[in-house]
N, C-alpha and C positions, 0 to 999 in steps of 0.2 A: 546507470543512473543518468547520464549525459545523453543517451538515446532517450530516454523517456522526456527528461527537459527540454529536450530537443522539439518532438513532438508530441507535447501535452493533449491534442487536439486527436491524437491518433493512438493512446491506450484502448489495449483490447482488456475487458474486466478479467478474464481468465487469467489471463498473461500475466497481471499485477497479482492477482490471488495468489496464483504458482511462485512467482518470486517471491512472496512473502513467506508462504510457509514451509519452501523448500530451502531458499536461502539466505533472508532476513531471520527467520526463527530460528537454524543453528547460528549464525553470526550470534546472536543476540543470546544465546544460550552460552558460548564460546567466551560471551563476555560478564557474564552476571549479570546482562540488563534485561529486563521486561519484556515480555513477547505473549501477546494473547488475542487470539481470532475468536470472536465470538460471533455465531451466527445458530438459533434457533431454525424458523423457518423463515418464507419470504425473500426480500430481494436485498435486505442491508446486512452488513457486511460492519462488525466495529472492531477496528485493530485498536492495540496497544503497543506502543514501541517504545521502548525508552522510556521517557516520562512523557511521551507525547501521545495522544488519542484521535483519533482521524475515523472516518466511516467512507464507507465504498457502498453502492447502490448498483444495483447491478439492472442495467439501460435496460427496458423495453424497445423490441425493434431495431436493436444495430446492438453490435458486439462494443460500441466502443462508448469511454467512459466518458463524463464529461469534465472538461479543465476544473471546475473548484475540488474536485476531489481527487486527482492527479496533483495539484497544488499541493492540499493537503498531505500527500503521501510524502511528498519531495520535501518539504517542510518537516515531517517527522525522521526523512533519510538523513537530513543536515542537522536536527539534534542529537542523532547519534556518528555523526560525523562520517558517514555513507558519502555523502552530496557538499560538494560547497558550493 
């Protein structure tokens, strides 16, 4: 989490995806809290974590995501006490 705060400005969308549903959703499963990736079709992306809800968009033209929703992810990693 401290690399990603580190460089907010340089998350790749995959990278955050993968972290989430490979090791945020058993974490969150491990603990009886809330874990839910919803994605139909398109480019958005709406997790659930904890009690927090956050969305990812996934950038046209660069792999990398932009700060408010890198925020928002970091902000849901510190309500469930991932990040302080």
């Amino acid at each position: 989490m401290r690399k990603i705060a580190e460089s907010v400005k340089n998350v790749r969308f995959e990278d955050l995806c993968t972290l989430l549903d490979n090791h945020i959703k058993p974490y969150c499963e491990a603990r009886g809290l809330n874990y839910d990736h919803r994605h139909s079709t398109g480019t958005h992306h709406a997790f659930s974590v904890g009690s927090s809800t956050f969305n990812l968009v996934k950038p046209h033209g660069t792999p990398l995501l932009k700060r408010p929703y890198v925020e928002s992810f970091l902000e849901a990693m510190e309500n469930i006490n991932l990040y302080d």
